[in-house]
FIKE-822620 format. One line per 10 residues: number of its first residue (from 1); their letters; for each residue x, y, z of C-alpha. Coordinates in steps of 0.2 Angstrom, whole numbers. Example, Ala and Ser with C-alpha at 12.3 -4.5 7.8 and 13.67 -1.06 7.14 Angstrom:
1) as) 62/-22/39 | 68/-5/36 $
***
This chain:
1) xxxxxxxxxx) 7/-45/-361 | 7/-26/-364 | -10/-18/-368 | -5/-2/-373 | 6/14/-374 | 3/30/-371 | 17/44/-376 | 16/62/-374 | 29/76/-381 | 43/61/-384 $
11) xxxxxxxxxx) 55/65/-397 | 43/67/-412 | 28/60/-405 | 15/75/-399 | 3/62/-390 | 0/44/-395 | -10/30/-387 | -8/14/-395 | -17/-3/-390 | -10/-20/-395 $
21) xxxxxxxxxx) -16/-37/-395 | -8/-55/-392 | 1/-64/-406 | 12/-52/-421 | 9/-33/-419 | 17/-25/-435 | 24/-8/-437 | 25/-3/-456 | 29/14/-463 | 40/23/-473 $
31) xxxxxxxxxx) 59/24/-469 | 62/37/-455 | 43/38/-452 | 48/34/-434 | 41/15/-431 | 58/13/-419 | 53/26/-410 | 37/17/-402 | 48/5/-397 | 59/15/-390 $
41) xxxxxxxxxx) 48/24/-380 | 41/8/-373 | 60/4/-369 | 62/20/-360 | 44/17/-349 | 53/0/-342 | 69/8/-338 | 82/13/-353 | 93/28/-351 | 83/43/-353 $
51) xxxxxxxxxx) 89/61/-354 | 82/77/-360 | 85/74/-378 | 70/62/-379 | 58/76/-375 | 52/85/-390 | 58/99/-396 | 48/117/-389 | 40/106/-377 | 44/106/-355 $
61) xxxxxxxxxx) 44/88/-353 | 41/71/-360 | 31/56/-352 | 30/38/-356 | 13/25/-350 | 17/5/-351 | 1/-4/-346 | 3/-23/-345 | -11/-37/-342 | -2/-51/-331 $
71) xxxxxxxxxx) -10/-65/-326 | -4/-78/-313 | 7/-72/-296 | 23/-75/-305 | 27/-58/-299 | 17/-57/-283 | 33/-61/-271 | 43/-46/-281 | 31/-33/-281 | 25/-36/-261 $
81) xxxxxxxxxx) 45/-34/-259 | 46/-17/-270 | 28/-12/-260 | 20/-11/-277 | 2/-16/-276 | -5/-25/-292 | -20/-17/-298 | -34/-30/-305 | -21/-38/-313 | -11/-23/-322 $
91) xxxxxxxxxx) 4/-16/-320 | 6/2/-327 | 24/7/-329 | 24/25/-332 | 41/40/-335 | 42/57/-334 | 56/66/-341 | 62/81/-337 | 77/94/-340 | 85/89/-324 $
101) xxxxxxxxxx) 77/73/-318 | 67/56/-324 | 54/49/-312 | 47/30/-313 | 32/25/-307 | 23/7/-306 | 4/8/-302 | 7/25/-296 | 22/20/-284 | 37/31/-286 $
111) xxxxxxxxxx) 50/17/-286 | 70/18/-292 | 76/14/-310 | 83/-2/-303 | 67/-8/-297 | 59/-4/-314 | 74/-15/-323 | 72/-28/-311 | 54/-31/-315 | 54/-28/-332 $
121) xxxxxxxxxx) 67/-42/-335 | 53/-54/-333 | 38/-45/-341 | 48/-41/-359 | 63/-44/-370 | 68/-30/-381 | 78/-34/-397 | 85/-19/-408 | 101/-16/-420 | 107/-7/-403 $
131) xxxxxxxxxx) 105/-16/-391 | 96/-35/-383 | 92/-42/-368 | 91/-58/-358 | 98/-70/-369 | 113/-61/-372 | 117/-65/-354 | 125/-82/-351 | 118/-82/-334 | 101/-88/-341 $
141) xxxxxxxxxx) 109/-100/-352 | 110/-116/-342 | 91/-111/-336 | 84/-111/-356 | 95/-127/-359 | 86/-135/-343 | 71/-129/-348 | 68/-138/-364 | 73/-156/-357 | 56/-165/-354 $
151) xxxxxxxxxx) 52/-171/-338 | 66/-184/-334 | 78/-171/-337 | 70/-158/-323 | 69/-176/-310 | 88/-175/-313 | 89/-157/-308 | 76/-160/-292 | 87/-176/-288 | 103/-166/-289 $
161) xxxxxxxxxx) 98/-150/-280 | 91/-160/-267 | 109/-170/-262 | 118/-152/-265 | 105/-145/-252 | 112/-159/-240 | 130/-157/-246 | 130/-138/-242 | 119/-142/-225 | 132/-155/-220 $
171) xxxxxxxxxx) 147/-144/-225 | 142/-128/-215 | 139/-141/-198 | 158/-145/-201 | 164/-128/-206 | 155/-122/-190 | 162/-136/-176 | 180/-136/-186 | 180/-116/-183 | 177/-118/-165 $
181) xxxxxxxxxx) 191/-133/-164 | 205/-123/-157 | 194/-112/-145 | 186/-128/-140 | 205/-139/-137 | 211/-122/-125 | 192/-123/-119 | 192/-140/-114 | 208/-137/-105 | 202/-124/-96 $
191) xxxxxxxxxx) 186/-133/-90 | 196/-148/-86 | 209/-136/-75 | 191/-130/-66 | 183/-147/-61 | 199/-156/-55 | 199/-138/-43 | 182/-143/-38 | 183/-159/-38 | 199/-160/-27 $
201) xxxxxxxxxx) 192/-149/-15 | 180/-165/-10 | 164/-151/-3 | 156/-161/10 | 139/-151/8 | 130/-135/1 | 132/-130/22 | 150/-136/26 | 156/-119/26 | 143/-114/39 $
211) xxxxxxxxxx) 146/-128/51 | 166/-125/50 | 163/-107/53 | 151/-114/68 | 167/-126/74 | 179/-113/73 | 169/-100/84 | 171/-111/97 | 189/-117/96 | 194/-99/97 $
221) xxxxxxxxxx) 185/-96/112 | 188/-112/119 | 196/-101/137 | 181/-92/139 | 170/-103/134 | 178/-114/150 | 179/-100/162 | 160/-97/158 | 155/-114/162 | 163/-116/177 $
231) xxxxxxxxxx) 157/-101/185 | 139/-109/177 | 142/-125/186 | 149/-116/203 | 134/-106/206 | 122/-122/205 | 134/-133/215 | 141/-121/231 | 139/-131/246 | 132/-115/254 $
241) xxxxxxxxxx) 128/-101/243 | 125/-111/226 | 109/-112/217 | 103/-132/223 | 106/-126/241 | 95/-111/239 | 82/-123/231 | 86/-137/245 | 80/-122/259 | 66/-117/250 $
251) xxxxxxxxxx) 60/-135/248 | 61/-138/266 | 51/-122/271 | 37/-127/259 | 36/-146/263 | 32/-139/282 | 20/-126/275 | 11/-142/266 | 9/-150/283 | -2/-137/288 $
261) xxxxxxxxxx) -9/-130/273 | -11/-141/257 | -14/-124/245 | 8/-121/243 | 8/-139/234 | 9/-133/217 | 22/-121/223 | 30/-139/232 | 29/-148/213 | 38/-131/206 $
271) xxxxxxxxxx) 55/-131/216 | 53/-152/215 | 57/-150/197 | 67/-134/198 | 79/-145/208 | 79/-159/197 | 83/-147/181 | 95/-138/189 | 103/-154/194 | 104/-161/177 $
281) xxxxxxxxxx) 112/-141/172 | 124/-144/182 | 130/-162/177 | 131/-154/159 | 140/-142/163 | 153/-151/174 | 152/-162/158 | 157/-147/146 | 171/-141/155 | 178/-158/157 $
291) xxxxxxxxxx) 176/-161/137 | 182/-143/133 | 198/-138/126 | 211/-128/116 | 216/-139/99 | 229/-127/90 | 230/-142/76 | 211/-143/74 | 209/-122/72 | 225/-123/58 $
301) xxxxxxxxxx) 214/-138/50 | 198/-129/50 | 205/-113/43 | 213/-121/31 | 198/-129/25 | 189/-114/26 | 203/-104/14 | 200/-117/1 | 181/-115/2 | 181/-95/1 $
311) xxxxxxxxxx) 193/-96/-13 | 180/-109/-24 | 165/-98/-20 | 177/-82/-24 | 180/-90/-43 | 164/-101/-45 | 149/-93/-33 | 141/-84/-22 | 141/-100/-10 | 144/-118/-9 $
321) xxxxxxxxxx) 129/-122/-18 | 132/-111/-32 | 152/-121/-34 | 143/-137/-35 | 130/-130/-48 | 146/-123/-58 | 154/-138/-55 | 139/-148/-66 | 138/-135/-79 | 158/-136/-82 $
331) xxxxxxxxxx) 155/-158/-86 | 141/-155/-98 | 150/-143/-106 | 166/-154/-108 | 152/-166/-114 | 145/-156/-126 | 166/-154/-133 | 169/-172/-133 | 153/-177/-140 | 154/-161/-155 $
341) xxxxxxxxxx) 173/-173/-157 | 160/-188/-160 | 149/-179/-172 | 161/-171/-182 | 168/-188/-185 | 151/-193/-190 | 147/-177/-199 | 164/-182/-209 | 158/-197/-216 | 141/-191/-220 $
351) xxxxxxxxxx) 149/-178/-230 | 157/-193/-240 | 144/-201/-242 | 132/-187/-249 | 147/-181/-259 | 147/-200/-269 | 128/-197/-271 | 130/-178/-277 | 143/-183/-287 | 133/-198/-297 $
361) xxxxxxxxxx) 118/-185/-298 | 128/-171/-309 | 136/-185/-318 | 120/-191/-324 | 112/-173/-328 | 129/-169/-337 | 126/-180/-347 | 109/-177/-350 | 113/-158/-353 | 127/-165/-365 $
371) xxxxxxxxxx) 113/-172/-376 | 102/-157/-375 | 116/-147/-379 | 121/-158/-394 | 100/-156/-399 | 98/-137/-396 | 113/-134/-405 | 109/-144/-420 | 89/-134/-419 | 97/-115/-419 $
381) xxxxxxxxxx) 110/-118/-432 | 94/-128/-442 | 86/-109/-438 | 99/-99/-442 | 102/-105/-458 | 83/-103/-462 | 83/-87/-460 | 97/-84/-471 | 111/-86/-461 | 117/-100/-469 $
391) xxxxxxxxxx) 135/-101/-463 | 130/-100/-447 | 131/-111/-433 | 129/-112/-417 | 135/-120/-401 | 129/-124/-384 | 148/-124/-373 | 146/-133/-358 | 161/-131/-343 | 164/-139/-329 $
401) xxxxxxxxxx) 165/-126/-315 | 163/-138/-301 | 149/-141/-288 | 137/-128/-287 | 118/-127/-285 | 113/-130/-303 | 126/-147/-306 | 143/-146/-312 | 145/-135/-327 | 142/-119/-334 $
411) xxxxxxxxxx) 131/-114/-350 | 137/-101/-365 | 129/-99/-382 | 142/-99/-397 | 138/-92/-412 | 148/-87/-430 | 141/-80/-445 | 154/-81/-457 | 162/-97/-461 | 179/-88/-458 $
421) xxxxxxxxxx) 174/-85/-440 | 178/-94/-423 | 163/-100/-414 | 163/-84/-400 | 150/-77/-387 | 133/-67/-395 | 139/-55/-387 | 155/-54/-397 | 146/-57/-412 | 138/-51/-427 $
431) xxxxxxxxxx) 127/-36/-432 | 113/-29/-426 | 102/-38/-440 | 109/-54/-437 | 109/-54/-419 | 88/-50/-421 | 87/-66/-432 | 98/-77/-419 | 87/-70/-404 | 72/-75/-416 $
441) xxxxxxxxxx) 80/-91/-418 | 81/-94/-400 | 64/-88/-394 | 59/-100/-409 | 66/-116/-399 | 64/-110/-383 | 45/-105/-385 | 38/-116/-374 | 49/-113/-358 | 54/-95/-361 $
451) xxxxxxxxxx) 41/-85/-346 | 44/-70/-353 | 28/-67/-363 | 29/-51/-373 | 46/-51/-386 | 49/-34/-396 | 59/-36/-413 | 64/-19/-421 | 68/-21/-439 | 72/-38/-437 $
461) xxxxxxxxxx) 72/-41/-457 | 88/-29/-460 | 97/-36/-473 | 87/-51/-478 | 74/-54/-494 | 65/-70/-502 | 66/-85/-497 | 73/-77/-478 | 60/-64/-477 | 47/-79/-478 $
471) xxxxxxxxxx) 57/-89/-466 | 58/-76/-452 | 39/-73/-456 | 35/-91/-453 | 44/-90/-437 | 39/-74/-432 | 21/-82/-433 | 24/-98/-424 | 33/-88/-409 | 16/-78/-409 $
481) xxxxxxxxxx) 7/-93/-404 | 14/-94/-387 | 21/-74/-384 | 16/-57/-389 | 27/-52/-403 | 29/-33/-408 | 40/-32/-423 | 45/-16/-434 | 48/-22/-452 | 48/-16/-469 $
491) xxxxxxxxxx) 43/-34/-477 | 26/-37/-483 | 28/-55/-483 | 29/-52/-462 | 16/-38/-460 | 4/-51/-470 | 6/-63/-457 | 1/-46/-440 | -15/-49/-432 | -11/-30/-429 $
501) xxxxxxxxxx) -7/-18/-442 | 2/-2/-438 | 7/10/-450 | 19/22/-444 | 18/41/-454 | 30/56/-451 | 19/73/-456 | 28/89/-459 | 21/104/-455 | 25/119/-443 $
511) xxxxxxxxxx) 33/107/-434 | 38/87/-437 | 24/76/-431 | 21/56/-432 | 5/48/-431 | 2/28/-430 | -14/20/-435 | -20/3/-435 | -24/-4/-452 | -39/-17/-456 $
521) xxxxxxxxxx) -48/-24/-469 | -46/-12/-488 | -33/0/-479 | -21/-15/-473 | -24/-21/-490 | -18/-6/-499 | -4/-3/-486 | 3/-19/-490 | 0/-16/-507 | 12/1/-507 $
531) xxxxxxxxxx) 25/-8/-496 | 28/-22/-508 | 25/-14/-528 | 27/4/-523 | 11/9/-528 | -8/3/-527 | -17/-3/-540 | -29/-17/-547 | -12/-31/-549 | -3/-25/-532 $
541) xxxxxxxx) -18/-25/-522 | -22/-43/-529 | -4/-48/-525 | -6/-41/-507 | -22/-51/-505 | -12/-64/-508 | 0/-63/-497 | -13/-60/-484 $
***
């Protein structure tokens, strides 16, 4: 609720601070005393257009204070994301208005107009012959209509968000795999193309590059490699000169010496086995000269093989090791394709599925809106007519727009004033007077789930007298039960019924000035008093006691 206004050098307001309370503020006074100026002031602090004409004449600048008590965290997620901090539960919107500029501020945070509108939307609505907010708008149409179904009603909303949550999960899953069909069809070509290239190749090992390489090192020195080992096996095997016949003499000599002196026997044991290893060398190498040979067929073989090795690691690897790796990666992600073909299938028929379930959800919650629609119609137009409107009627139009998160249709207020007159948008529709007493109206039936706790009427009674004055009195009353009602009026039946009494006076001297004081007791009395009979006396007063 708002707790105050403070208003400095604004339009003719020298410096003002007035306090309200909950349930029906009043603001009385003379015709042009300037009672719509408080409410315009308090319009201006929460964001209305503002330009240097609001600041009072001979004076520099103007400035505006709003202080509002909330209570709960319905707005704790929307000031941490403005980086306004609450403080001890108020929020002070406060303006300064200058020649050349306006600045805004919420508990001393500069912040941009928008912010300000932004959060003000949820703190008041504002409801004057120039203007009106929030339910004008037919985006929160559908959400009042929701919000006076009792509980069955909101299950149906749970139940049919709930499958349109699945519906629009499910449908981004296809929209996602569906985009990536095409790619994936050329992909899958592409990966297929790669394992048959790998898979053809038929890669031994991880190493069978290494032992070709190792094979073909030899084949191509086959020649030399011969030449060497005869020239090995010849200088172990010469009759006279070879290495055995050395190791034969020197065998002898020792085996003589061992005769004589047994201390050479470990030298004797040493050519014993340097005989017998050179022996066995020079089998083997008899044996590798005999095996060795020049195979043209084998070297054409081997490189080829090798050509087909080197051009896999050039596309798929560093080495062999790294193809085969490459060669997995490519079948799980053919996989992966084939199975995304399976799941998209699946993903299909879900889809279906869900849809049927979504479907019978939003029928059933049309038809429940259908009802409501039918019953909040019927109340408004009940209202309307109360408050002496009584051609009026009024209309809940419900379209179908097609599946979206709140069901299947689309919410609009209708109303016409005059019998002669189509059933059209508020919007679109009657004065400034009448449109007060529909919003009254609304608030009226919507009380109970209408969050937005402070409602500001501004000469709400234009136009209206008797039976209408009492009617919009009563109502008036009732709505301030459940919200904070400020209203500017000029009927004594509604200011009898304020728990706040303002009386608004314009004083001439040098200069224009307005003052506000709140009324109680013997001066309400005789305020109410001049406002109905004109003048106080003994009868009037009695007649305003009355009345209060």
């Amino acid at each position: 609720m708002i707790e105050s206004v403070y208003i400095k050098d604004f339009i003719l307001f020298d410096e003002l601070k007035v306090e309200f309370g909950r349930g029906l503020n009043v603001f009385t006074g003379e015709t042009g005393a300037g009672k719509s100026i408080i409410i315009s002031a308090i319009d201006t602090a929460l964001g209305a257009k503002a330009g240097k004409d609001l600041i009072k004449s001979g004076r520099r600048k103007a400035f505006i204070e709003a202080s509002f008590r909330i209570s709960g965290s319905s707005l704790d997620s929307m000031l941490e994301e403005h980086g306004i901090d609450m403080f001890d539960g108020e929020l002070i919107f406060s303006r300064e208005i200058t020649s050349s500029s306006s600045r805004c501020r919420i508990n001393r945070t500069l912040v941009p107009l928008d912010t300000v509108r932004t959060i003000r939307a949820a703190l008041v609505d504002i409801h004057s012959q120039h203007q009106t907010y929030s339910y004008m708008s037919p985006s929160c149409h559908l959400s009042l209509l929701d919000g006076f179904g009792d509980d069955s009603h909101r299950k149906l909303i749970d139940e049919y968000r709930i499958q349109y949550a699945e519906y629009r999960a499910v449908s981004k899953k296809i929209a996602l795999i569906t985009s990536r069909m095409a790619d994936s069809e050329r992909r899958r070509d592409f990966l297929a193309y790669q394992i048959g290239e790998i898979e053809s190749a038929r890669i031994e090992s991880q190493n069978e590059d290494s032992e070709i390489e190792d094979e073909l090192k030899i084949l191509l020195n086959a020649e030399k490699l011969g030449d060497l080992a005869l020239e090995s096996y010849n200088a172990l095997e010469n009759d006279e000169s070879g290495a055995l016949a050395a190791i034969g003499r020197a065998s002898s000599a020792l085996s003589k010496i061992l005769s004589l002196d047994s201390s050479v026997s470990q030298a004797a044991e040493m050519l014993d086995s340097a005989a017998e290893a050179a022996r066995d060398a020079a089998i083997l190498m008899r044996r590798y000269c005999e095996n060795i040979e020049k195979n043209p067929h084998r070297i054409k073989a081997l490189q080829d093989r090798a050509e087909i090795l080197s051009d896999l690691k050039r596309k798929y690897g560093r080495t062999l090791s790294d193809v085969i790796a490459s060669l997995e990666s490519f079948r799980e992600e053919l996989e992966s394709i084939d199975a995304a073909e399976v799941d998209l299938e699946s993903l299909r028929k879900k889809l279906s599925d869900t849809e049927k379930k979504m479907a019978l959800c939003a029928s059933s919650l049309s038809e429940s809106r259908k009802a409501l629609a039918v019953s909040v119609s019927s109340l408004i137009t009940e209202k309307l007519r109360l408050l002496e409107l009584p051609k009026a009627e009024f209309f809940v139009s419900l379209d179908d727009c097609g599946f979206y998160s709140e069901g299947r249709e689309k919410a609009e207020f209708l109303v016409s004033v005059n019998v002669s007159e189509p059933l059209r948008p508020m919007a679109k529709t009657a004065s400034g007077g009448e449109i007060s007493r529909i919003m009254l109206a609304l608030k009226a039936v919507f009380a109970d789930s209408d969050i937005i706790d402070t409602v500001i009427f501004d000469e709400i009674d234009t136009g209206i007298s008797g039976k209408a004055s009492a009617s919009v009195a009563r109502e008036l009353l009732s709505l301030s039960e459940k919200h904070q009602v400020l209203a500017v009026t000029h009927q004594g039946v509604i200011a009898a019924k304020s728990s706040k009494y303002f009386f608004v006076e314009k004083v001439q001297g040098d200069e224009t000035s307005v003052t506000v004081r709140e009324l109680e007791g013997e001066e309400k009395l005789k305020a109410l008093a001049a406002m109905v009979f004109g003048k106080v006396n003994e009868d009037s007063v009695n007649s305003a006691r009355f009345l209060l």
